[in-house]
C-alpha positions in Angstrom: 54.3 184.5 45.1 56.8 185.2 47.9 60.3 182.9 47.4 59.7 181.6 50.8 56.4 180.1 50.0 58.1 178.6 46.6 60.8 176.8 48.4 58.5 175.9 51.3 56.6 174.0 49.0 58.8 172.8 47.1 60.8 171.4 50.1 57.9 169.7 51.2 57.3 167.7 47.8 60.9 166.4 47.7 60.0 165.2 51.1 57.1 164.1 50.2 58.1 162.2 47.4 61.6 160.7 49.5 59.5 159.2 51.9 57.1 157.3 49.4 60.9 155.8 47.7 61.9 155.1 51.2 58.5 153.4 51.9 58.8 151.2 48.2 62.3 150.1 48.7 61.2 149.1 52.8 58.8 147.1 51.1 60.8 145.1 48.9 63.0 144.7 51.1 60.4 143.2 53.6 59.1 141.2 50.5 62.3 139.8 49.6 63.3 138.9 53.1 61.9 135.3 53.0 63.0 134.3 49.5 65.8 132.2 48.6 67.6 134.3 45.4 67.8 131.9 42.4 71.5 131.0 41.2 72.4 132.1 37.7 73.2 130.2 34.9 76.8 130.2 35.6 76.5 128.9 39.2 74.3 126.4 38.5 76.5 125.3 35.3 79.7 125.2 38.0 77.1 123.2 40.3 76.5 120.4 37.8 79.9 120.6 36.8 81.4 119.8 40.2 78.8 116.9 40.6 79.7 115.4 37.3 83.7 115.2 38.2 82.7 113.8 41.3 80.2 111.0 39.7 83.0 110.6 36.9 85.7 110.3 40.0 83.9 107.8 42.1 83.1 105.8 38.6 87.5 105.4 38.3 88.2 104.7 41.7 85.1 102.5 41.8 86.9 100.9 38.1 90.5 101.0 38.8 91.9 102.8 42.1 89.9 100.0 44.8 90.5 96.4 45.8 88.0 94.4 44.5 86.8 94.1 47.9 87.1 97.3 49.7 83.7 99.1 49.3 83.8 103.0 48.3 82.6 105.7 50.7 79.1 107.3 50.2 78.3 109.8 48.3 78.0 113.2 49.2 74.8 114.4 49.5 73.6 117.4 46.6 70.9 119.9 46.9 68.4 119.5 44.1 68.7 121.8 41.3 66.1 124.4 41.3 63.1 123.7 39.1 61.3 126.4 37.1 63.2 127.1 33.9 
């Protein structure tokens, strides 16, 4: 076989097989677009965390920090945590 004919063929099955891995990763890509990604554990441990100190906050202003009279200020409002473990 000539050496041209080698590395024309060979050129083209790299090409070949680039374009299929750029096609696969456009595709993810596309697939992932729409999804939310899922926190990890320690996000979500930091998350419940921070909720806690503010529950356990609230509970010692609502205890000893307020007027018996002066009402507390809402809470702030908390995305639920994400189902599916």
């Amino acid at each position: 076989m000539n050496n041209w004919a080698d590395a024309f063929f060979w050129a083209k099955a790299y090409q070949k097989s680039a374009l299929l891995a750029a096609e696969k990763e456009r595709l993810i890509r596309q697939a992932m677009t729409g999804r939310e990604r899922r926190p990890d554990l320690f996000c979500r441990a930091l998350a419940r965390i921070g909720r806690l100190l503010i529950a356990w906050g609230c509970a010692l202003q609502a205890r000893y920090g307020r007027e018996a009279g002066t009402p507390l200020p809402p809470l702030p409002s908390f995305p639920a945590e994400p189902s599916g473990r």
